[in-house]
TORKOLKOL-286510 format. One record per atom (N, C-alpha, C): x, y, z. Coordinates in steps of 0.02 Angstrom, whole numbers, plus 50000, padded with zeros to 5 digits. Layout:
+-------+-------+-------+
:    c1 :    c2 :    c3 :
+-------+-------+-------+
:     X :     Y :     Z :
...
+-------+-------+-------+
***
This chain:
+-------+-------+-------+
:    c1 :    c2 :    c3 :
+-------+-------+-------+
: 56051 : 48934 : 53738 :
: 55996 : 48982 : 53739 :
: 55933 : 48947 : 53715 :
: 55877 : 48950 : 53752 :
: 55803 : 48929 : 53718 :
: 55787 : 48982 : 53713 :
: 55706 : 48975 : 53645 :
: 55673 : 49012 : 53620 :
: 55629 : 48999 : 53673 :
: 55583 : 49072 : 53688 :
: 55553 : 49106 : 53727 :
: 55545 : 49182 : 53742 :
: 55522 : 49206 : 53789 :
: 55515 : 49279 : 53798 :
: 55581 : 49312 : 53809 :
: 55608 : 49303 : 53822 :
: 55674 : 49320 : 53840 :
: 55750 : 49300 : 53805 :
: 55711 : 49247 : 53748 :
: 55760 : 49203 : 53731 :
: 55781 : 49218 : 53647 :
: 55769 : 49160 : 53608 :
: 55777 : 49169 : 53543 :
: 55731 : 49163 : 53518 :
: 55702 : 49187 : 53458 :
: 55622 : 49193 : 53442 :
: 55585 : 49134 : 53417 :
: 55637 : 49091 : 53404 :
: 55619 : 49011 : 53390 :
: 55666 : 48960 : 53398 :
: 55642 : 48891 : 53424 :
: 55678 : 48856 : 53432 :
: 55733 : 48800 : 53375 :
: 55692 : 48826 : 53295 :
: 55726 : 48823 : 53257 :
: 55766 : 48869 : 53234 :
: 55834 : 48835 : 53231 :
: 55895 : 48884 : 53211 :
: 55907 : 48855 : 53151 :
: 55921 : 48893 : 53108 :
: 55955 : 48889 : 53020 :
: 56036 : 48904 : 53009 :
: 56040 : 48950 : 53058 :
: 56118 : 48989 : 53028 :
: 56124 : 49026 : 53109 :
: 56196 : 49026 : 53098 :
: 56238 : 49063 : 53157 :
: 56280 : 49089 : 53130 :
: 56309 : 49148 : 53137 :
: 56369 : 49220 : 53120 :
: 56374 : 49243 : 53176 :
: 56443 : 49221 : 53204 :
: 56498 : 49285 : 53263 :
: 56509 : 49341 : 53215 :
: 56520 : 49393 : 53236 :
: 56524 : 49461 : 53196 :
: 56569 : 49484 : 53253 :
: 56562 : 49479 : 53291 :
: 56635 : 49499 : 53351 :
: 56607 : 49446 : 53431 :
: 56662 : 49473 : 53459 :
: 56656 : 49438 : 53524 :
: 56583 : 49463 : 53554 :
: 56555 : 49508 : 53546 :
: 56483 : 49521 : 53578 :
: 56440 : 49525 : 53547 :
: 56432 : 49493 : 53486 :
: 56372 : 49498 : 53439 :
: 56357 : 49421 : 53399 :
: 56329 : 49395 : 53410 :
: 56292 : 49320 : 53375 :
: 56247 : 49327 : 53336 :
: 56240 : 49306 : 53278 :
: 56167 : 49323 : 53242 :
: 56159 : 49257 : 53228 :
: 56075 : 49257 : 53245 :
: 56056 : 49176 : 53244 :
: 55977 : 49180 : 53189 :
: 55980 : 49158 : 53146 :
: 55941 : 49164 : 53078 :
: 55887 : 49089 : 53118 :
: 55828 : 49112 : 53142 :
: 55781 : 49058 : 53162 :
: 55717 : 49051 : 53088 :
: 55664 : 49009 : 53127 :
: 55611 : 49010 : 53072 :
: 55550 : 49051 : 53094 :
: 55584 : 49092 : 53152 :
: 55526 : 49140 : 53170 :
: 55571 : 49200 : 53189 :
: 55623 : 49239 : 53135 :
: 55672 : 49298 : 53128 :
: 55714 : 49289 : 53144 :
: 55781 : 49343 : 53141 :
: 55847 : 49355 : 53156 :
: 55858 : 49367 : 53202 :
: 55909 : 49350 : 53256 :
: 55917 : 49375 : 53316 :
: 55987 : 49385 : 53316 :
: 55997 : 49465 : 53360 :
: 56060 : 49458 : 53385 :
: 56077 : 49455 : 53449 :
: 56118 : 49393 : 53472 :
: 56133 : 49381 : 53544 :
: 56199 : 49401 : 53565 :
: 56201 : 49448 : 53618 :
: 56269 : 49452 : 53657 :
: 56289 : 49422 : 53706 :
: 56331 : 49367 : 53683 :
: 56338 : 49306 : 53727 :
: 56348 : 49319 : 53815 :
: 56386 : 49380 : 53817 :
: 56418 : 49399 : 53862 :
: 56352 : 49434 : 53913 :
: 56303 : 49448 : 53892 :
: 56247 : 49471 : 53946 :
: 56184 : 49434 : 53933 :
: 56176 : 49382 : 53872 :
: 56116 : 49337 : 53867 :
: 56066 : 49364 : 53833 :
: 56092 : 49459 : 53808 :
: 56019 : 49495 : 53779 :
: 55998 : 49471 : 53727 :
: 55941 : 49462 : 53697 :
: 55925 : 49454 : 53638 :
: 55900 : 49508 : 53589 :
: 55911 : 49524 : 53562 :
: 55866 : 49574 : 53505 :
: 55823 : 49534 : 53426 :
: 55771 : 49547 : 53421 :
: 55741 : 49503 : 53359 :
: 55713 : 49531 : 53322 :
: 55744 : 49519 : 53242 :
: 55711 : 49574 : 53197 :
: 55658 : 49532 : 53147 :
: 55615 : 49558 : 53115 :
: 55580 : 49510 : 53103 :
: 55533 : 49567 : 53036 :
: 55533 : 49544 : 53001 :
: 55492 : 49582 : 52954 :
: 55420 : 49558 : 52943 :
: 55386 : 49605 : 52928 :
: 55305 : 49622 : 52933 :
: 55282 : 49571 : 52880 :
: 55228 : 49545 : 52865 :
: 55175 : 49497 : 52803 :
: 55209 : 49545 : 52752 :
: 55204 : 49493 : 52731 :
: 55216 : 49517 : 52637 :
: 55158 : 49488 : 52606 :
: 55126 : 49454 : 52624 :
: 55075 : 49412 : 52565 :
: 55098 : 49356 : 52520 :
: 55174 : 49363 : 52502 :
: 55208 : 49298 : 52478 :
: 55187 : 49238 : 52483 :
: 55230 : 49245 : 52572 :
: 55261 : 49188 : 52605 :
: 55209 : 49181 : 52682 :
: 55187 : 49129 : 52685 :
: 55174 : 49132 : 52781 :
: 55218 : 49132 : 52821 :
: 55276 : 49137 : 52797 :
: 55341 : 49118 : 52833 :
: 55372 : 49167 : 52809 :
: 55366 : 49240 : 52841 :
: 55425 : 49316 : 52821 :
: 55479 : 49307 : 52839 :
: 55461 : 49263 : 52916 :
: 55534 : 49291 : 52932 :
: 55574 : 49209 : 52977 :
: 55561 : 49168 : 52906 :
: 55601 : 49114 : 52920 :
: 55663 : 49119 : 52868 :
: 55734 : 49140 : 52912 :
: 55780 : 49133 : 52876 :
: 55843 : 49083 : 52891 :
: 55880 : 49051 : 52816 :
: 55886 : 49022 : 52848 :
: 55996 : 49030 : 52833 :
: 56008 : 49056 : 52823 :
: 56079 : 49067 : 52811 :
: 56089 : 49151 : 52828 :
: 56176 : 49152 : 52857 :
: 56169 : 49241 : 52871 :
: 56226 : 49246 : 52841 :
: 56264 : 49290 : 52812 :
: 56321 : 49319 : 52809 :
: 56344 : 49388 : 52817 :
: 56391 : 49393 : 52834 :
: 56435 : 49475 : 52838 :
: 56455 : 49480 : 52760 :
: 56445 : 49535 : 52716 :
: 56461 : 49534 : 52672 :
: 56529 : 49580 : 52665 :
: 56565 : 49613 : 52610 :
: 56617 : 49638 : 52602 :
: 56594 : 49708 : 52630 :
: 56549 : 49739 : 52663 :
: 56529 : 49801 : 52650 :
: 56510 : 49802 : 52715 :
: 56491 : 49732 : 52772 :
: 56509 : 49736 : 52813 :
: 56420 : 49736 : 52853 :
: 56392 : 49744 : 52789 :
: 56317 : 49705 : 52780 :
: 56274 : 49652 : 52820 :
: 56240 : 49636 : 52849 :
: 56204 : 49566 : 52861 :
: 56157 : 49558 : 52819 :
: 56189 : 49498 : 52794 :
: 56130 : 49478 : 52729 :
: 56099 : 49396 : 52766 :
: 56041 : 49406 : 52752 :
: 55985 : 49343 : 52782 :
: 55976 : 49311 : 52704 :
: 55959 : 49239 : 52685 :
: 55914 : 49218 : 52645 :
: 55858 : 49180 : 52675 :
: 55793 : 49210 : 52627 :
: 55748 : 49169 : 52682 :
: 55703 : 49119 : 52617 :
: 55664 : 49104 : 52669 :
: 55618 : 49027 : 52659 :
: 55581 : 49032 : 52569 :
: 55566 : 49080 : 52571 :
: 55505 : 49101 : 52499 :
: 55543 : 49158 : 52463 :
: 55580 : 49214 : 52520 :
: 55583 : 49275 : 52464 :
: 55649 : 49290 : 52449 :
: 55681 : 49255 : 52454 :
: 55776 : 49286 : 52437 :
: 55785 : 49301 : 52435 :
: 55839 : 49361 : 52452 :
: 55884 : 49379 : 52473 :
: 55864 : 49442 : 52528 :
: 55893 : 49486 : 52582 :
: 55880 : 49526 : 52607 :
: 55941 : 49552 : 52656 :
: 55937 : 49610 : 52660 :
: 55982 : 49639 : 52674 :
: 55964 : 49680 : 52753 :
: 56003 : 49658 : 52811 :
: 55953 : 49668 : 52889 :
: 55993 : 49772 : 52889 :
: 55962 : 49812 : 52908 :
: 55971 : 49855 : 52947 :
: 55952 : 49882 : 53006 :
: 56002 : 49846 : 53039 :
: 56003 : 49844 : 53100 :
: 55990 : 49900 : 53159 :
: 56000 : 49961 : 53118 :
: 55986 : 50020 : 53159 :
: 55907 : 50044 : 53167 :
: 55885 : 50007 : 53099 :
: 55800 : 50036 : 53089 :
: 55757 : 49976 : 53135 :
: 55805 : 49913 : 53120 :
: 55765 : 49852 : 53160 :
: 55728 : 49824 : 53083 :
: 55737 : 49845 : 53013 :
: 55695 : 49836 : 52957 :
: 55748 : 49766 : 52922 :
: 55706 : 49748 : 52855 :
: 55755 : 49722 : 52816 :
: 55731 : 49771 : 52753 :
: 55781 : 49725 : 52690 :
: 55793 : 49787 : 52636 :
: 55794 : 49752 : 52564 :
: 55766 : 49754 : 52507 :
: 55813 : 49715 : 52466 :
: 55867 : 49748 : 52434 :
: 55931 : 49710 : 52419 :
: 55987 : 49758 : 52376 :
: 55978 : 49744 : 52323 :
: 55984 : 49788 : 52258 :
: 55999 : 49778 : 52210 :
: 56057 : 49706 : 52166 :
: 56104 : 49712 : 52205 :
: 56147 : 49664 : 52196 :
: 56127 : 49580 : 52223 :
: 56102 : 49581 : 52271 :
: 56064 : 49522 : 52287 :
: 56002 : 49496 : 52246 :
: 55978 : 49554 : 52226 :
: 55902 : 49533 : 52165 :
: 55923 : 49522 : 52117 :
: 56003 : 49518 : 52094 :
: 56015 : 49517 : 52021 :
: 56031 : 49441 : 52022 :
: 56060 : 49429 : 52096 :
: 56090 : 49367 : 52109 :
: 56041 : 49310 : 52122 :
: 55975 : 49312 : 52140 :
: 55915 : 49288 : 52148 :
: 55891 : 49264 : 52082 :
: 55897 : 49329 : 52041 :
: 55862 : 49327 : 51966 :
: 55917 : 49274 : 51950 :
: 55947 : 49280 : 51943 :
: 56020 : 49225 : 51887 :
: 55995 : 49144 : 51898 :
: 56004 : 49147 : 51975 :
: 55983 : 49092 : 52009 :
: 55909 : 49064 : 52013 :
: 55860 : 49091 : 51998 :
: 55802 : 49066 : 51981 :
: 55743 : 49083 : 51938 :
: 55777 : 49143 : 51888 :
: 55726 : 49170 : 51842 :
: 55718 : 49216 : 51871 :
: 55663 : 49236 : 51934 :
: 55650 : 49284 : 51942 :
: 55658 : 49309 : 52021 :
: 55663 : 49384 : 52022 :
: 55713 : 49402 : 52083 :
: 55635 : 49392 : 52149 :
: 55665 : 49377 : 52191 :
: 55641 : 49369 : 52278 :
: 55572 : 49298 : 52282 :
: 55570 : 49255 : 52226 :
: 55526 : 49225 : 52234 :
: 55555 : 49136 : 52255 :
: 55623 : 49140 : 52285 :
: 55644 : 49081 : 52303 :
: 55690 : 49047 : 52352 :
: 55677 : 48990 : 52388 :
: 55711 : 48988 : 52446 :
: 55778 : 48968 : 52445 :
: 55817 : 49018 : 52472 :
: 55888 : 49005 : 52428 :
: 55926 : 48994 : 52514 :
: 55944 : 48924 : 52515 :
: 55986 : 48909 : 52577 :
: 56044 : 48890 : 52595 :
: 56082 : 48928 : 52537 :
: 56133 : 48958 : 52553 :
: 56194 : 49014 : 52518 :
: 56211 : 49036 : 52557 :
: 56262 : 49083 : 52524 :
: 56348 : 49095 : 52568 :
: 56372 : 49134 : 52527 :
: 56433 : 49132 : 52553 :
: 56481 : 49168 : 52528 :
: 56542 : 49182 : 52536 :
: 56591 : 49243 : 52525 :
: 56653 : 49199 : 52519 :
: 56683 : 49228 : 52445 :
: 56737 : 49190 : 52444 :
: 56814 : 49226 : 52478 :
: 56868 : 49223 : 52467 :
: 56920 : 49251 : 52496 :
: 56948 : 49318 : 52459 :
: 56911 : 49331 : 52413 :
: 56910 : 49419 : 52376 :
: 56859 : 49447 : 52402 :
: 56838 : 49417 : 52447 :
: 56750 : 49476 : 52484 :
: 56685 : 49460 : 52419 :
: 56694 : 49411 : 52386 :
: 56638 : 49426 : 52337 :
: 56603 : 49381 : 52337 :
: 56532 : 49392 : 52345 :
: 56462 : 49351 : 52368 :
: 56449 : 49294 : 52305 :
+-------+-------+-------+
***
C-alpha cells in the first residue's frame, strides 16, 4: 500500500497491529490508519493541533490492550487511547499514570514503545 489519497496517510510507517483478518492498523507520522486488506479501504484517524507538538498525529507504536483498546504512542504526547467509533483519540487514566512513572510528567514524551505481557498487562 502507498501513502496517498486513497492510500495510507503517510509514507512513514512506525507500527503495524492485525486485530483480525480484516482490520490492519498502521501507526504512520501523519495518523493511524485502519486498512482492510481484503478491499484496500483505508480509514485515517488523526487528531486535531494541540499546541504541544507539530507532529499530533505522528505515532509511532500500536497495541490491542486487555480491554480490547487501541492504544497509539506518539512522537511528543504519550500515550493515547484511539476511539474508533468517534474517529477521536482519548487520554486514559491508566496510561497517564504510566507516562508519569516513565518520565516525570504525564503526556509530555515520546514513548516508542509499548507492549502486553502474557497476563494482558501493559
Amino acid at each position: 500500500y502507498r501513502a496517498g489519497p486513497d492510500g495510507l496517510s503517510s509514507s512513514r510507517v512506525n507500527g503495524i497491529l492485525a486485530t483480525s483478518p480484516r482490520t490492519v492498523w498502521v501507526a504512520t507520522n501523519d495518523g493511524l490508519n485502519r486498512l482492510d486488506p481484503t478491499t484496500g479501504r483505508v480509514e485515517v484517524y488523526r487528531r486535531p493541533p494541540s499546541g504541544v507538538s507539530v507532529h499530533p498525529n505522528a505515532f509511532w507504536r500500536i497495541l490491542e490492550d486487555a480491554q480490547g483498546r487501541i492504544v497509539v504512542t506518539s512522537r511528543r504526547e504519550g500515550v493515547f487511547v484511539a476511539d474508533t467509533t468517534r474517529g477521536t483519540f482519548r487520554r486514559d487514566p491508566f496510561y497517564e499514570r504510566l507516562t508519569s512513572v516513565l518520565v516525570g510528567q504525564p503526556g509530555a514524551a515520546a514513548i516508542r514503545g509499548i507492549t502486553i505481557d502474557r497476563q494482558g498487562r501493559t
